[in-house]
N, C-alpha and C positions, 0 to 999 in steps of 0.2 A: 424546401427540399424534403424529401420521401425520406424514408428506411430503409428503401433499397438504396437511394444513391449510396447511402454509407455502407451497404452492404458491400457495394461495389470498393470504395474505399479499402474497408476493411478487409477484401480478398475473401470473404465466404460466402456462405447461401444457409439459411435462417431454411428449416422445417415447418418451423412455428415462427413466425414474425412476432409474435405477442410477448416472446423471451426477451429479443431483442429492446420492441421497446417500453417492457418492464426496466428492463437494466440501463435505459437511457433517461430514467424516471427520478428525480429529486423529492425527496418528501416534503419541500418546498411547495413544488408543482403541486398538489395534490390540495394543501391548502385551498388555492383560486381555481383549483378545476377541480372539485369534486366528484363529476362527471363521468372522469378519464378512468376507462375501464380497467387501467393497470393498477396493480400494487407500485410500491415505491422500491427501488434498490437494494435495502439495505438485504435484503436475507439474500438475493444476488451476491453481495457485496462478502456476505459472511460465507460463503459456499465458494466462490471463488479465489477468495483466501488462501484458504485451503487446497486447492486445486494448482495455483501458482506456486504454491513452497512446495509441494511435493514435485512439481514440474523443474524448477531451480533447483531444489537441491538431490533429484534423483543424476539430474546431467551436472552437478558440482563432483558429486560424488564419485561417476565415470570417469571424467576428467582429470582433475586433480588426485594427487596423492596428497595431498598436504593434513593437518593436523583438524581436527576438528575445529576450533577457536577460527583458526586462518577461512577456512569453508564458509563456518557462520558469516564472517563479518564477509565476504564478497556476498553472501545471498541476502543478506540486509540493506549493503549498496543497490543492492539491482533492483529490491521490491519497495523500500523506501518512498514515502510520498511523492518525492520530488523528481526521482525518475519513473514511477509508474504516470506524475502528472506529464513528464516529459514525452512521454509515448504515446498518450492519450492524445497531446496536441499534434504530434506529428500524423496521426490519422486519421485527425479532423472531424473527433467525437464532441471536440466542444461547441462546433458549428449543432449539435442533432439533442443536445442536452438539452429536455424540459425541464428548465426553472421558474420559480417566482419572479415577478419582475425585479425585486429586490435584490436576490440574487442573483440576476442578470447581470447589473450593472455594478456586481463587484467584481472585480480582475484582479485580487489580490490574493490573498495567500489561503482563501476561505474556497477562490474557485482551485486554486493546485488541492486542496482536501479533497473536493468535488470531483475534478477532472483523476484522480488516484484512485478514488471507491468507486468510481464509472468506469477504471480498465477493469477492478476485479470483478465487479458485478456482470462484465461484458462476458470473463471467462466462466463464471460462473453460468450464464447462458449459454454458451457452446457449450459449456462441459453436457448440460441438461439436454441439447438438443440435438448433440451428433457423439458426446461420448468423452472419453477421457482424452482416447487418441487425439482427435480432433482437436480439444481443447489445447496439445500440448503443442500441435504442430504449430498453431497459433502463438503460442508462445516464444518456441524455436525462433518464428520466424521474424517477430516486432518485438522482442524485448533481451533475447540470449546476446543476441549482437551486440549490445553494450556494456556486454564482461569485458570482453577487452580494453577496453578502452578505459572502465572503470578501474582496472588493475594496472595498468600501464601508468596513467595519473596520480596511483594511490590512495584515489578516494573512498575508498573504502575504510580507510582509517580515520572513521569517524569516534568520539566518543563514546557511542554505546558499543561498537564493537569493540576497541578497545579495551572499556571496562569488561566485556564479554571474554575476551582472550586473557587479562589478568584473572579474572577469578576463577577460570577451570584452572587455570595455571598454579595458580595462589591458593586455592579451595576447593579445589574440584565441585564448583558448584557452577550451574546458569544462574545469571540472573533474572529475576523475574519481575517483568511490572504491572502494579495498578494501581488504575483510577480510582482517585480520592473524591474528586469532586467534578463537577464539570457546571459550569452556567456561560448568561449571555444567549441572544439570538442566534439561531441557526446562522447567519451567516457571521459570527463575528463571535462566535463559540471559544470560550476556552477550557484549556484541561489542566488539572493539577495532580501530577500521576508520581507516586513513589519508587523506589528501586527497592526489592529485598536480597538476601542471600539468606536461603531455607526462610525462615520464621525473623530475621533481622532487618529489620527497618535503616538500609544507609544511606538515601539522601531524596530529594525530592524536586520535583523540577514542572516550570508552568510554562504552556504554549500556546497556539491557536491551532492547534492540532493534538494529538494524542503522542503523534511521531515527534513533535516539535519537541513538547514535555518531557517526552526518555530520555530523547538528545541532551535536555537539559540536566535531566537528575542524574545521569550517567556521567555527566561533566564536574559534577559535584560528588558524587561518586567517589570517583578519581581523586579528589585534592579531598575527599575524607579520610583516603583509606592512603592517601600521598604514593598513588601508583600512577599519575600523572607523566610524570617523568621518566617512564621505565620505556 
């Protein structure tokens, strides 16, 4: 299959196809094809980031009246690995992803990483090649629709948001996280990532993800500071 099929998929038109399939590029790939005239994702990846939170949470903001803490934690449901991996497959980007062959034939929790930094690296390519607007309508239209449903189930009361709503509450503070360590092969990666509030180190948490890891030290968090329960 082409990059237009998926263009087709995906309901746009590429200026530059070359953004496109940069952003469909695993720094996997690149290993066995040294060839392949693209860069790898990740600065996609890092650009579209950005492009996605200020897109969620300018339309949170219009929306809702609710608290700051409440906001946060629905815009952390939406953008979270597991439903950015969510969306990625409903549009049939995992079919167009260049991988290693290694990483081909892993279907586990190493390709939802994958299939989650492939939707932002995607926006980050629109964003680059038709604008802001462009990039958000895109968004609007394959990712906003699953606010509701997120909030209606309450999944968003995940542990780091949680912990995120106790401590503006508790401390007027965000919490903040980082990576301690990270090893292990590209495809089976893990991270060891802490919590602080300001300059305080309170708990710490390991994954096969980055998002995996917060979840977890945000968990521990909570039964350090015994705001679990609240």
């Amino acid at each position: 299959m082409t990059f237009a099929v998926l263009e087709k998929r995906l309901g746009v038109q590429f200026h530059n196809m070359a953004l496109l399939e940069e952003a469909m590029t695993h720094r996997s790939y690149l290993n066995e094809n040294p060839a392949w005239p693209r860069q790898h994702n990740e600065r996609l990846e890092f650009l579209g980031d950005a492009v996605l939170e200020l897109v969620v949470t300018e339309y949170l903001f219009g929306r809702y009246t609710k608290p700051e803490g409440e906001l946060t934690s629905f815009r952390a449901a939406l953008v979270n690995a597991e439903s950015l991996a969510e969306t990625s497959r409903e549009l049939g980007i995992n079919d167009f992803l260049l991988l290693s062959h290694g990483e081909t034939k892993d279907t586990g929790r190493g390709r939802q990483e994958i299939l989650g930094n492939a939707f932002e690296a995607l926006i980050g390519a629109l964003y680059l090649d038709a604008g802001y607007d462009h990039a958000k309508q895109f968004i609007e239209r394959t990712l906003l629709p699953k606010l509701d449903r997120i909030i209606s189930q309450g999944s968003h009361r995940d542990p780091k948001s949680t912990f995120q709503e106790q401590s503006q509450a508790r401390a007027g503070v965000t919490p903040a996280y980082k990576v301690l360590r990270e090893w292990g092969p590209d495809h089976e990666k893990k991270f060891l990532v802490a919590v602080f509030l300001n300059e305080e180190k309170i708990a710490q948490g390991e994954g096969f993800s980055k998002q995996e890891a917060e979840v977890q030290a945000a968990q521990k968090a909570l039964e350090a500071k015994e705001w679990n329960n609240e």
